[in-house]
N, C-alpha and C positions, 0 to 999 in steps of 0.2 A: 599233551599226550600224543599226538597225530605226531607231532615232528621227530617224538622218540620214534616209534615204531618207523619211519622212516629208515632215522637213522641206521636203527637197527638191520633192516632190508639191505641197504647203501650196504653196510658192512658183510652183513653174509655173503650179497652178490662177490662185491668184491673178493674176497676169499674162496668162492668158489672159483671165480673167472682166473686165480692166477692157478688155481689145483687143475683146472683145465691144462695148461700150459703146459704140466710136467706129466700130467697121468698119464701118457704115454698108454692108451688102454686100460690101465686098472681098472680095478673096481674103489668107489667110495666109501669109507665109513664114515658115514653121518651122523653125527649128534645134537640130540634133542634133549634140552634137560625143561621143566617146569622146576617150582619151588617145591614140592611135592614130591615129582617123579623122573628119572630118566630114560632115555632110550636112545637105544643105535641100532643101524641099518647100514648093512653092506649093498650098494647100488649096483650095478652094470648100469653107466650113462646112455652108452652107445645103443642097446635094447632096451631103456628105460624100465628095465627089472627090477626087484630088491629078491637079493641073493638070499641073507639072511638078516633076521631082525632079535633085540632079544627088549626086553624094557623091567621096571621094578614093579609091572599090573601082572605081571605072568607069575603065576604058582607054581610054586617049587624052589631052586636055587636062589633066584632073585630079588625073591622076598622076605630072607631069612632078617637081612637087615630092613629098616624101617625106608623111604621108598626114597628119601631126599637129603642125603649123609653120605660122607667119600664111601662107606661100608659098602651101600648100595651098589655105588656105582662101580666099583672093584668087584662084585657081584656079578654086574651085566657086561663088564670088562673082558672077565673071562668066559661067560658064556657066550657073546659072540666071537669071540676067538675061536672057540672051541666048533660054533655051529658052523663058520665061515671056512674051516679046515675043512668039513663033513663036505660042504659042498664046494671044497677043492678050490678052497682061494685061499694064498700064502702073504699075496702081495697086495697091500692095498693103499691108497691115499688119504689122510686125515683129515673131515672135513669137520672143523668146529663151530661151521657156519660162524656166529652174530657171538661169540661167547671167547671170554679172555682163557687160555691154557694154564688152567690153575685149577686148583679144587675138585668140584665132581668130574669135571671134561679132564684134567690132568690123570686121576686116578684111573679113571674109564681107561685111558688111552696107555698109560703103564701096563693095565693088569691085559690088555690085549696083546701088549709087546710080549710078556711072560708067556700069553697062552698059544704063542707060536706068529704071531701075523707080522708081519714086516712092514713098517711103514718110519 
């Protein structure tokens, strides 16, 4: 088990250190899924802020679907889009950390292209 979670680390880093490369200043959107639940967060690296954040524990919009289903995450898709507009960020970098672009982190990442964010 110790050698997955490595692995897993090995990889996220990785994936971040090449998003470094191109961000050119952006901001991050970061994703966090469990089996359970997911979540994203819009970063500022360079002030080590989080802009905006949305996940499937927050009541309201993003709980309509069940917490750990593409529903879900096309749920928390568009409401960080939507928060990450309010607080004036159009342009941002994809970070899917440790996780293959498929399934919930695909959906996530469609339904934020739809709700205006550019990446």
């Amino acid at each position: 088990m110790a050698n997955s979670s490595k692995t897993k680390q090995r990889r996220a880093s990785r994936v971040r250190r090449d998003l470094k490369k191109v961000a050119n200043g952006r901001a991050r959107l970061s994703v966090y899924r469990s089996s359970q639940n997911i979540y994203a967060q819009v970063i500022d690296d360079e002030n080590g802020h989080t802009l905006a954040a949305a996940s499937t524990l927050e009541k309201g919009k993003a709980k309509d679907a069940k917490g750990g289903n593409v529903a879900a995450a096309t749920a928390v898709g568009k409401l960080i889009a939507e928060r990450a507009s309010k607080a004036g960020i159009k342009e941002v970098v994809f970070d899917r950390g440790s996780y293959l672009y498929h399934g919930r982190v695909k959906a996530l990442a469609e339904a934020a292209r739809e709700g205006g964010l550019i990446f």
